[in-house]
N, C-alpha and C positions, 0 to 999 in steps of 0.2 A: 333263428339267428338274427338278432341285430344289425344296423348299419356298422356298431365297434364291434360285430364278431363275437358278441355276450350271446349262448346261447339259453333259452326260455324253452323252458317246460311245462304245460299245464296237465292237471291228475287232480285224482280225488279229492287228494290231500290238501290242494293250495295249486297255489305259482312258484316256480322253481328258479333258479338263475344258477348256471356250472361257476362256482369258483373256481379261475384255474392255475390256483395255488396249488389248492389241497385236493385239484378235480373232484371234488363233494357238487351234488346239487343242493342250494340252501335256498329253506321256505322265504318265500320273498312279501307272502298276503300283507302284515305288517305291516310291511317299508314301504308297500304303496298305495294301503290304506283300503285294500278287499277285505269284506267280514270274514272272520276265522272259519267259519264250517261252509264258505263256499266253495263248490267244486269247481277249477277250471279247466278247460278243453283247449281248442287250438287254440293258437297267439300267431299273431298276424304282426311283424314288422312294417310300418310303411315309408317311405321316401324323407319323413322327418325324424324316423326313429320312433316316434310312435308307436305302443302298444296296441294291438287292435282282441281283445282277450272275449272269447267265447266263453260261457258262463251258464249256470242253471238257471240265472234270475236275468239271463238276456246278454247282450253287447255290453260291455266298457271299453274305456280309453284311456290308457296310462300314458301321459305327455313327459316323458323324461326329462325333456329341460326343466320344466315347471313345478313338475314333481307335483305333479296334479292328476288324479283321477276323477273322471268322464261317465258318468250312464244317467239313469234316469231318475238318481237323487241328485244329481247337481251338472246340469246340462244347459249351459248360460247361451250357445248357440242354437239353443232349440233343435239340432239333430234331431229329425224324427227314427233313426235305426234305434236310438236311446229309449224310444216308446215301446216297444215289442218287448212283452215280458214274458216269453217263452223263453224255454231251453235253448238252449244255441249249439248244433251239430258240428258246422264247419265253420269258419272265417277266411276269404280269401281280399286282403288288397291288392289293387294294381291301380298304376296312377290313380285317375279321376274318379274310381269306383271303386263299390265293396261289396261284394257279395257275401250273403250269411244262411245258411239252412239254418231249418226249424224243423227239424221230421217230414212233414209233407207239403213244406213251404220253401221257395227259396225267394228272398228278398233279395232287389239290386239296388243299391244307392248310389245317384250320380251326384259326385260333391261340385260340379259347376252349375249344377242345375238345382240344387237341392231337393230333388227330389226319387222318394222311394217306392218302388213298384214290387208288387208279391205278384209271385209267379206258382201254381200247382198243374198239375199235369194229371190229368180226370188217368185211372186204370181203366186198363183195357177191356172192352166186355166182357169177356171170358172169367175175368177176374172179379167182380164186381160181390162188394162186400156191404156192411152196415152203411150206413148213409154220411157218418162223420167217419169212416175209414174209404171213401170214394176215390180216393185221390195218392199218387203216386207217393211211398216214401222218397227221400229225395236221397240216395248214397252218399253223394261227393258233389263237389264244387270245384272245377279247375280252370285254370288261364293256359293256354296254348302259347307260345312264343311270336306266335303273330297279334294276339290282344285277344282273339277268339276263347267266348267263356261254355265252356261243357261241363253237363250235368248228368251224372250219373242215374240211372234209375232201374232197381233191381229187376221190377218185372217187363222191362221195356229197351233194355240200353243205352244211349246216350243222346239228348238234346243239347241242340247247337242255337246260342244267341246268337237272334240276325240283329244289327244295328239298327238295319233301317227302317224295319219295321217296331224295333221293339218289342219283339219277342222272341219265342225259342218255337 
């Protein structure tokens, strides 16, 4: 859901938006200028209204006022989250940051700082598999109500970002 309460849906199929005329979800790829056969996933609202849309060919950014879309064919602010041309699992915004999984990546990006840090979590010995499968799938991505970011991890449980050191 949006800052006007429009709620967004991403699927197979496209981007969705509820008209809540006809309570219909109607394809929205089009209107905001995503290629027709791209698949979308979570959609992130953030503090400007802002779309923050997880995708198979990585992050975009649908700017609703401007009526402009954001990734790595037209990125005038150089955003490096716009570089990572993986699948994109989760999106989460909160204020100054954004967290994005990738399978067994989760990127954080600090937009005061401009900059992004990839995060993997090595599996556990027991578990220990091919050498590009070494590393934790990453479940989920969530914000706690205090700012605190937790990350799911199916063979391990939950990792907690410290601030101050910078990691999890």
């Amino acid at each position: 859901e949006d800052k006007q309460g429009v709620i967004w849906i991403g699927g197979h199929g496209g981007c969705y938006r509820l008209n809540e005329i006809t309570n219909q979800f109607e394809k929205y790829h089009d209107k905001i200028g995503l290629p027709k056969n791209l698949n979308t996933g979570f959609i992130a609202a953030d503090e400007e209204n802002n779309l923050w849309l997880a995708t198979r060919e990585g992050v975009k950014l649908y700017n609703q006022k401007e009526k402009k879309l954001y990734g790595k064919d037209f990125n005038p602010f150089h955003n490096p989250l716009f570089d990572i041309k993986e699948g994109v699992g989760m999106i989460l915004r909160n204020h100054d940051e954004i967290c994005v999984t990738f399978n067994r990546v989760i990127y954080r990006y600090d937009f005061s700082t401009n900059i992004l840090k990839a995060f993997t979590f090595d599996l556990l010995p027991s578990k220990k598999m091919a050498a590009k499968l070494q590393k934790e799938v990453v479940g989920g991505v969530y914000h706690l109500k205090d700012g605190t970011i937790v990350v799911s991890l199916p063979n391990r449980g939950l990792a907690f970002y410290h601030p101050e050191t910078g990691n999890f």
